[in-house]
C-alpha atoms as one frame of an Amber mdcrd trajectory, in Angstrom:
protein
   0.000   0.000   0.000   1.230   3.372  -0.621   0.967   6.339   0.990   1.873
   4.441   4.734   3.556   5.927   7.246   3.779   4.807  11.446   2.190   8.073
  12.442  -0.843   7.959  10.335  -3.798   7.562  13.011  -6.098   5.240  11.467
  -9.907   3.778  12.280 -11.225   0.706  11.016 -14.718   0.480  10.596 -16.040
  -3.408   9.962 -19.375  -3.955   8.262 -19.561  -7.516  10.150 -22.755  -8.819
   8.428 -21.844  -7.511   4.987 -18.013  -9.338   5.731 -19.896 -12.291   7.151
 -21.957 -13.126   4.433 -19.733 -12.537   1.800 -17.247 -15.053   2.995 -19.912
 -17.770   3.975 -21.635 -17.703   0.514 -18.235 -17.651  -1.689 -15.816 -20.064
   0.412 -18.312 -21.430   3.031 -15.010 -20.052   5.653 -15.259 -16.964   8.373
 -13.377 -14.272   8.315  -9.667 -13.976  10.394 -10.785 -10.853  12.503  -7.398
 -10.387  13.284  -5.687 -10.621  10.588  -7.920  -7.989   8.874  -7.477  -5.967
  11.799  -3.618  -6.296  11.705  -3.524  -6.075   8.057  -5.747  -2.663   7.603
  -3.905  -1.082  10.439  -0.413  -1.745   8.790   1.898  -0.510  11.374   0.184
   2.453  11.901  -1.381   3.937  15.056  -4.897   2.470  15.757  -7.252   5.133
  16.899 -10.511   2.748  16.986 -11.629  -0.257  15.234 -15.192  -0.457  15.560
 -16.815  -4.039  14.435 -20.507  -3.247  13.597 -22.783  -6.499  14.553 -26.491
  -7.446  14.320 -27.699  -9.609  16.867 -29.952 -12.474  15.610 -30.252 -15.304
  18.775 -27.814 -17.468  16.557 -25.785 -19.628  18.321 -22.377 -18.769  19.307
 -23.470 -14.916  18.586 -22.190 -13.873  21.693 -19.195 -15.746  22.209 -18.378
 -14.055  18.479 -19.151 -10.374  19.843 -16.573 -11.454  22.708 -13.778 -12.651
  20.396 -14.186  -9.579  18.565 -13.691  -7.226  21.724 -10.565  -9.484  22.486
  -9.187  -8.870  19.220  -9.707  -5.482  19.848 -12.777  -3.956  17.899 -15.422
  -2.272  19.793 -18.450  -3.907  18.962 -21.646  -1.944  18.085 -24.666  -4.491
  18.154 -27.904  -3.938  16.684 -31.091  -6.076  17.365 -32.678  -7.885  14.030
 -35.898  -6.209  13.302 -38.368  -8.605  12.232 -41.804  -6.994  10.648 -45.402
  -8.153  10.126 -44.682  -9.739   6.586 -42.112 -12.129   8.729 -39.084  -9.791
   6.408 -36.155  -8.807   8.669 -34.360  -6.126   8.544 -31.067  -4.914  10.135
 -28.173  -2.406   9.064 -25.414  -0.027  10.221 -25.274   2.181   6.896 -26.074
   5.083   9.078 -24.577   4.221  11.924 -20.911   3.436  10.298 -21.582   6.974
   8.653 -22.021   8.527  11.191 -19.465   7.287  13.310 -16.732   7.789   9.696
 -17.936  11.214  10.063 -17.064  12.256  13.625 -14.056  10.068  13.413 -12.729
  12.129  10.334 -11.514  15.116  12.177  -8.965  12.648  14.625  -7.430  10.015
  11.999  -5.877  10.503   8.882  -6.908   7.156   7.286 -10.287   5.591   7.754
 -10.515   1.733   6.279 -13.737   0.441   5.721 -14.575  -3.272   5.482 -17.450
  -3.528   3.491 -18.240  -4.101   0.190 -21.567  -1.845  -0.178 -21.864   0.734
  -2.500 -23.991   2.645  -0.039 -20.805   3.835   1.300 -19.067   5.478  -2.058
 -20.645   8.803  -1.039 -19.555   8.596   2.327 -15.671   7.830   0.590 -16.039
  11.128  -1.417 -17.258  13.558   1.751 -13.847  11.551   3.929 -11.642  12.606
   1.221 -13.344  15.808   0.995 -12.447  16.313   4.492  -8.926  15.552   4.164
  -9.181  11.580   5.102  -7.676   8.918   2.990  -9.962   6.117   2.674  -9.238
   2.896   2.099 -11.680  -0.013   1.618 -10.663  -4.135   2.484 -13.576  -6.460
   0.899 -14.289  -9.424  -1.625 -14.136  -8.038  -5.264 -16.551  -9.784  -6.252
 -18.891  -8.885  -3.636 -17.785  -4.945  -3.942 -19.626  -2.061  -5.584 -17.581
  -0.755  -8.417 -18.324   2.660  -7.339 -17.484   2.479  -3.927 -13.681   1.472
  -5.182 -13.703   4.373  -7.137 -14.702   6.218  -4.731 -11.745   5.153  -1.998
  -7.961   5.777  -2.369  -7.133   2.198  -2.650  -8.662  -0.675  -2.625  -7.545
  -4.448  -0.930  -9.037  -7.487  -2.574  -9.691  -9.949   0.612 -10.516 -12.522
  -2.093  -6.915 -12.673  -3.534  -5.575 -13.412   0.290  -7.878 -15.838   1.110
  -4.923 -17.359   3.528  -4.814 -14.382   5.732  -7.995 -13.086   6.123 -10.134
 -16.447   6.065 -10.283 -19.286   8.696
């Protein structure tokens, strides 16, 4: 990656669900928390990592959160909203935003682990503000505009050995 330097503060922001399914559906694996955690912060100083969770009474679901907190990611957990038609519903779009937003005036770099487009407008307004943005997801999983959007992109797909169990 170019563009790294030790001092850079930096704030990893993890779309867990988006992450999550991605890996189950295209290598039936889970993702290495730490690894991507180790690998997006890159030497740099770690200002937060913030792993962004729904909660959905699956089993294990809390001894996850717990691993994640060891690892070192705050976890932000959402309940799964389940409406009349039996649909369920449950994201962090505006709640990663957000928190991108108000961590933008103490980082320099802000990595984002998600592949969902959603989040190419929220790239532009970070760089706008003088953040570098950089996004770690599956490819083939990724919005094309929301790697445009970021300074540079990581392909979690093309090192399946470090970032999947």
């Amino acid at each position: 990656m170019t563009d790294v330097h030790p001092g850079q503060r930096v704030a990893m922001l993890a779309d867990a669900q988006n992450l999550y399914h991605t890996a189950r559906s295209l290598y039936t694996r889970n993702i290495d928390y730490a690894s991507l955690l180790d690998e997006g912060v890159n030497g740099r100083e770690l200002t937060r990592a913030i792993a962004y969770v729904i909660r959905a009474e699956a089993e294990d679901e809390e001894s996850f959160f717990e691993a994640l907190v060891d690892i070192g990611f705050e976890t932000k957990i959402k309940d799964i909203k389940t409406f009349g038609d039996g649909s369920k519903k449950a994201d962090w779009d505006v709640g990663m935003s957000l928190d991108a937003v108000t961590l933008a005036d103490h980082v320099d770099t802000v990595v984002l682990c998600t592949g969902d487009g959603d989040f190419s407008r929220l790239c532009r307004h970070l760089k706008h503000e003088g953040c570098k943005v950089e996004i770690m997801a599956f490819r083939e999983s990724t919005a094309e505009e929301l790697i445009e959007a970021a300074d540079t992109f990581r392909d979690l797909s093309e090192e399946q050995e470090t970032f999947l169990l």
